[in-house]
C-alpha positions in Angstrom: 0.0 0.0 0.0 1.4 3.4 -1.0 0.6 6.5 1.1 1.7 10.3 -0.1 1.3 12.8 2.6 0.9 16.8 2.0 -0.6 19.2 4.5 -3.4 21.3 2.5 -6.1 23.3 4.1 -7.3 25.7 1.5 -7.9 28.0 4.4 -9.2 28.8 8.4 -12.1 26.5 7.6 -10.2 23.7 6.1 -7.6 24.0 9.0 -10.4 24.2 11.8 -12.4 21.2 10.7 -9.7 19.0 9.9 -8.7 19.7 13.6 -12.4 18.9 14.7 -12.3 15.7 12.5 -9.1 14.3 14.3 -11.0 15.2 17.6 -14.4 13.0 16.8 -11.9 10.2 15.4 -9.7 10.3 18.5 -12.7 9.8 20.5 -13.9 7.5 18.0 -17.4 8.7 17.5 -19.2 5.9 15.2 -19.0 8.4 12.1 -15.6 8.0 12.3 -15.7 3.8 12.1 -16.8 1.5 9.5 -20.3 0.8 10.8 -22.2 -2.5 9.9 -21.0 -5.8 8.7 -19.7 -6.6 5.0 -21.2 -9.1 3.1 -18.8 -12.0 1.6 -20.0 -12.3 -1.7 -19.5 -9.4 -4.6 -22.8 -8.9 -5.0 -23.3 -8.6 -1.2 -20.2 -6.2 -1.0 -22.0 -3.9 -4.1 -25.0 -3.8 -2.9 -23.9 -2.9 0.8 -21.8 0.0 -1.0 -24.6 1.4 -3.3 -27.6 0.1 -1.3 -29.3 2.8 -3.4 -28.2 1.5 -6.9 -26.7 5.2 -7.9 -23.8 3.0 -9.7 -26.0 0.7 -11.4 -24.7 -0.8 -14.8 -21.3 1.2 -13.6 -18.6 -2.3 -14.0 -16.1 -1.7 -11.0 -13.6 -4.0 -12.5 -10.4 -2.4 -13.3 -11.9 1.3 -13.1 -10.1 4.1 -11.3 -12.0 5.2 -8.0 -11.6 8.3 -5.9 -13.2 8.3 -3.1 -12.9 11.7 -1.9 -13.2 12.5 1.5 -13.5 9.1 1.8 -11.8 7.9 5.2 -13.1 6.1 8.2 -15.1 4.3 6.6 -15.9 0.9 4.0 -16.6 2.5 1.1 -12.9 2.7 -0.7 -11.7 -0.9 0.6 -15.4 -2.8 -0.7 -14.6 -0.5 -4.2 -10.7 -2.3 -4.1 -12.6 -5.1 -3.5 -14.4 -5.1 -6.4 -11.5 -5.1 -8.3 -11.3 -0.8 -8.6 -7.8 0.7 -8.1 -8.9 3.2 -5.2 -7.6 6.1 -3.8 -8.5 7.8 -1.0 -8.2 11.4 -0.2 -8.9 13.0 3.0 -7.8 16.0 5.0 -8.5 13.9 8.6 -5.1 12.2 9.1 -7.1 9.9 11.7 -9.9 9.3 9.3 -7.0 7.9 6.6 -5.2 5.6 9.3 -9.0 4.1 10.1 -9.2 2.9 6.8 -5.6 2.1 5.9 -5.7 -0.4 9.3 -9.3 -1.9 7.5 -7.3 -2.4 4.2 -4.5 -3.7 5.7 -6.7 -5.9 8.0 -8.2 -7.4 4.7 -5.1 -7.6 2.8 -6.1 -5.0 0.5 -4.6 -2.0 -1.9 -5.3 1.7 -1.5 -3.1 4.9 -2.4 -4.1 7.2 0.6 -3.4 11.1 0.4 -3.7 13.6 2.9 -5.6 17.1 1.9 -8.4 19.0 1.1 -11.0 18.2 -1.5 -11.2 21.6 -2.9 -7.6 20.6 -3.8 -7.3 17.9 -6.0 -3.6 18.6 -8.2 -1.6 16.0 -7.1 -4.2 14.7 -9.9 -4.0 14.6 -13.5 -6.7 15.4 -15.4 -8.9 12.4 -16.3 -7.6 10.2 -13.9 -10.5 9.0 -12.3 -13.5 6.9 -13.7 -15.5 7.4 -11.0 -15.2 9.6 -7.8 -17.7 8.9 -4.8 -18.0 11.5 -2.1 -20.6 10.8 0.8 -21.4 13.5 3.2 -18.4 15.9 3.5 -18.8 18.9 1.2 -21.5 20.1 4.0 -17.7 21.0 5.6 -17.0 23.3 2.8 -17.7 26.7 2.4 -17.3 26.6 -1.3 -18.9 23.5 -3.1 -18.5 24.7 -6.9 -14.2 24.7 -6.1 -14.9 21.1 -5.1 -16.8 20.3 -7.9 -14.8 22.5 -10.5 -12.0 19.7 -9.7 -14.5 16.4 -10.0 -15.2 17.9 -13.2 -11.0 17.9 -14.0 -10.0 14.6 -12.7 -13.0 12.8 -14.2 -12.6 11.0 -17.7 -15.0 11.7 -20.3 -18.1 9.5 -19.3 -16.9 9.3 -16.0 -19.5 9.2 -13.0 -19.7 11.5 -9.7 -22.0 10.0 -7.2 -21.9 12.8 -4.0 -24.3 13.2 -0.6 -25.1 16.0 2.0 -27.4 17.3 4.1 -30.6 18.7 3.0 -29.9 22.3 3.1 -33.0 22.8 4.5 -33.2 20.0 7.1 -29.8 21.3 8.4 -31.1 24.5 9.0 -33.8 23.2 11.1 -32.3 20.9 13.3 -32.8 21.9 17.0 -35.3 24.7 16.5 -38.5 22.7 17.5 -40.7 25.5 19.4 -43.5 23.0 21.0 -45.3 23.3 18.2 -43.2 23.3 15.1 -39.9 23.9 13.9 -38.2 27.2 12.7 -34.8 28.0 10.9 -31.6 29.0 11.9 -30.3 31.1 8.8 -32.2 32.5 6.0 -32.3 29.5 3.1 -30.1 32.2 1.1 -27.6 32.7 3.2 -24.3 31.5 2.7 -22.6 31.3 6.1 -21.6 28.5 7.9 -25.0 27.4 9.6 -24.3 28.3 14.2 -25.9 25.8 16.4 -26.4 26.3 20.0 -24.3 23.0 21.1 -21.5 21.5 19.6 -21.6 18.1 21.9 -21.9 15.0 19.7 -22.9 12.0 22.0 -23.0 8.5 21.3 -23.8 5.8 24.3 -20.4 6.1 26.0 -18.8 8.7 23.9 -19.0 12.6 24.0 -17.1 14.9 22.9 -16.9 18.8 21.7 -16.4 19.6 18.2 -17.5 22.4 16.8 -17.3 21.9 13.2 -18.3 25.0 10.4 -21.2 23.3 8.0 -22.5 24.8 5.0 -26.0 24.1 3.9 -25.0 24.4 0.1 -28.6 25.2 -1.9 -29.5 22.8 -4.1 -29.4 25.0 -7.7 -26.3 25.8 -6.6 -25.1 22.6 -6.8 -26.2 21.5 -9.6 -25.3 24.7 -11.8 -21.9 24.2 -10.1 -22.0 20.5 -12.4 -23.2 21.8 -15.5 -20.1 24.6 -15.3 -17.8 21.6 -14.4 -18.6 19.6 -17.5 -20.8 17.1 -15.6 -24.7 16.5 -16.9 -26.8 15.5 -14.1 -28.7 12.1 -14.8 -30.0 11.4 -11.1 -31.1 13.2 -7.7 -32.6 11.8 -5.1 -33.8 13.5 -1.6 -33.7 11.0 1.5 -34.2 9.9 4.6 -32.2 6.7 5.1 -33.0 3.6 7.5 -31.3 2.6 10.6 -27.7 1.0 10.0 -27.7 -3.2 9.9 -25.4 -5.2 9.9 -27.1 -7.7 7.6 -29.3 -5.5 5.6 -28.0 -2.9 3.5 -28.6 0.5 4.1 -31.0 2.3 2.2 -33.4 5.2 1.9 -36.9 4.7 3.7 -39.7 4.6 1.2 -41.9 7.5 1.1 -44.6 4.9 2.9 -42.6 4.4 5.6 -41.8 7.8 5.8 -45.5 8.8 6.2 -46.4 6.3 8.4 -43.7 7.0 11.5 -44.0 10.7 11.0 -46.5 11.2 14.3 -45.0 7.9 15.9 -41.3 9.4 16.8 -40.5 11.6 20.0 -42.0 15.1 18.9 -39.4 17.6 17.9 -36.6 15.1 17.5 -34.4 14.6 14.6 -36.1 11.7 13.4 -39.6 12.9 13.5 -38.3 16.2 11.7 -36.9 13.6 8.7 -40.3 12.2 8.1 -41.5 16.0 7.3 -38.7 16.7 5.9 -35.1 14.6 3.7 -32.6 14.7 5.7 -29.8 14.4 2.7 -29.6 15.1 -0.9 -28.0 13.1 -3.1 -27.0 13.1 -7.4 -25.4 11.1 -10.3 -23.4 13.0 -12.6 -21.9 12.1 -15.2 -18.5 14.1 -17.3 -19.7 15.2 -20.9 -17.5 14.2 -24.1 -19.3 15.8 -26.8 -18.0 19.3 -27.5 -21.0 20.3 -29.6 -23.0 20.3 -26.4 -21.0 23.1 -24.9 -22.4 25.2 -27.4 -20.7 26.3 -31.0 -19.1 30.1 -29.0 -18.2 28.2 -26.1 -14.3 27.8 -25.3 -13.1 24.7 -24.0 -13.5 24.6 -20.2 -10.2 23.7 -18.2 -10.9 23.5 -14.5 -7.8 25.7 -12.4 -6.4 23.7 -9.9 -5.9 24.9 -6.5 -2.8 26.6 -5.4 -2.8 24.9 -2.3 -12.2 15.8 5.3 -21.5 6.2 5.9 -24.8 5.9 7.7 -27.1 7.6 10.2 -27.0 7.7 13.7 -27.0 4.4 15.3 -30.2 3.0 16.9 -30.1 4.0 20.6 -28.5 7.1 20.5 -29.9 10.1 21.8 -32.2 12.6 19.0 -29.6 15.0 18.3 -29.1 16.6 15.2 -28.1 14.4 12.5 -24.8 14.5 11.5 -22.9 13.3 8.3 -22.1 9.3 8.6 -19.4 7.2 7.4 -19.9 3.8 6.4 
C-alpha cells in the first residue's frame, strides 16, 4: 500500500475542521468507524456500497476510483474489493489511518493522500473513472471549487456520485418550538450554519467539536455540475434507515416515511426527517461531446488549487443528524 502525505487546508475552515475531525476520530465517535458488517460475496459487498443502486450498470472491475473524503469508513476498501484501483483522499489524518488499518486488516490496496477536497492537483486530469464522495462537502464553504476539480480529474463518461445534508433540514435541526420547527439562517444565506451545542454524543462517547457546515442550496449545486462539464442524470432526496449489519442500508420509502412521522418523540431529529429529507444526493456524469457546450463556447479547463457512511445508530440520543461514514 502506497501513502503520499501533503498538509493542504485551503484556508481557516479547512484548517479548523480538519482539527475537529481528528477530535471525533480520537474519541472514535461511530461516524468516524466503518459501521455495519460486510457481506462476503460481490454482490453482497455492491449492494452494501450502493444500497441505493446510484452505480448501477457502472462495471467496477479495473476502473479508477476516488473516493474523496472518503476515510473512516468501508466504502474505498469494498470499491478495491471489487477489483477498482482506489484512492482515497482525506484531510482527517485519523480518518485515513481508520481505513488504511481496515485495508491492511483485509489484505487489500489503497493509495491514501492527505488534503483538502477543494484541492485535487496531485491529480492529472482524467484520472478517475468514478469519484464517490458521501457527506463531507457540507464542511465546505465553497462546493462549486470542489466540484470545479470532480469535473477535472474525471474522464470523459466518467461518474460522480456525491451526498449532503438537506440544506433545508440542516437549517432546522434543533429549533422545534413545542409546536413546530423554525430555521436558523435564511435558506439564502451562505454562512456557515451556528448551532447552540456543539456536543456530539454517542452511548459512551461525548465529545466537543465544533465543526463549520455549510448548507449548500441545491441550484447551486447542480449549476456548479453543468459549469464543471458534468450532466446530471439522477437526484434523489432522502431519509435513510437505521444502520444493519445484515441488511444494507437504504433510503426509507416514502410509505414508511408517512407512516412513522406522528410515531417518533416530537421535535426530534427523526420525527423532523419524516416532514422533511434529511440528505440530498446526485449522479453526474463528465460530458465528451463538444457540440453540447455550445458552437461560442471555449473549452473549459478546470484551475487547480494553489494549495475531510450511515445515520445515527439505533439508541442514541435525538440530536441533530450528522454526516455518517460507512
Amino acid at each position: 500500500m502506497t501513502r503520499a502525505t501533503k498538509r493542504i487546508a485551503v484556508d481557516d475552515v479547512a484548517a479548523h475542521n480538519q482539527r475537529m475531525w481528528d477530535r471525533l476520530s480520537a474519541a472514535g465517535i461511530p461516524y468516524t468507524r466503518p459501521q455495519g458488517t460486510s457481506p462476503k460475496t460481490a454482490a453482497g459487498k455492491r449492494a452494501f456500497l450502493d444500497p441505493n443502486g446510484r452505480l448501477a450498470g457502472v462495471a467496477l472491475t479495473g476502473r479508477r476510483v476516488l473516493a474523496l473524503a472518503g476515510g473512516g469508513g468501508w466504502h474505498p476498501v469494498l470499491f478495491a474489493e471489487l477489483g477498482a484501483s482506489t484512492t482515497v483522499l482525506d484531510i482527517s489524518a485519523r480518518q485515513l489511518k481508520t481505513v488504511r488499518d481496515l485495508a491492511r486488516s483485509r489484505d487489500v490496496k489503497l493509495r491514501l493522500l492527505h488534503g483538502d477536497m477543494r484541492d485535487l492537483s496531485a491529480f492529472a486530469d482524467g484520472s478517475f473513472d468514478v469519484v464517490w464522495h458521501s457527506h463531507s462537502i457540507v464542511f465546505v464553504p465553497d462546493a462549486a471549487r470542489v466540484i470545479a476539480e470532480v469535473g477535472r480529474v474525471l474522464a470523459p463518461g466518467g461518474v460522480y456520485r456525491a451526498s449532503t445534508m438537506h440544506p433545508v433540514t440542516l437549517r432546522m435541526y434543533g429549533t422545534w418550538t413545542g409546536t413546530g420547527w423554525g430555521f436558523r439562517q435564511s435558506y439564502f444565506e451562505d454562512g456557515a450554519v451556528a448551532f447552540d451545542d456543539a456536543t456530539w454524543e454517542f452511548t459512551n462517547v461525548k465529545v466537543t467539536a465544533p465543526t463549520l457546515e455549510y448548507g449548500h442550496r441545491i441550484s447551486d449545486l447542480i449549476n456548479a455540475c453543468a459549469a464543471a462539464g458534468l450532466v446530471v442524470d439522477g437526484f434523489w432526496e432522502t431519509t435513510p434507515g437505521e444502520i444493519s449489519t445484515k441488511v444494507p442500508l437504504r433510503a426509507l420509502p416514502r410509505k414508511t416515511l408517512l407512516a412513522e412521522r406522528d410515531a417518533l418523540e416530537p421535535g426530534s431529529d427523526d420525527a423532523l426527517e419524516r416532514y422533511l429529507p434529511a440528505f440530498i444526493e446526485w449522479r453526474a456524469r463528465k460530458l465528451s461531446l463538444p457540440s453540447l457546450r455550445g458552437p461560442a463556447s471555449p473549452r473549459r479547463t478546470a484551475s487547480r488549487s494553489r494549495t475531510a457512511s450511515g445515520p445515527r445508530p439505533a439508541g442514541s440520543p435525538t440530536t441533530r443528524r450528522r454526516p455518517p461514514a460507512r
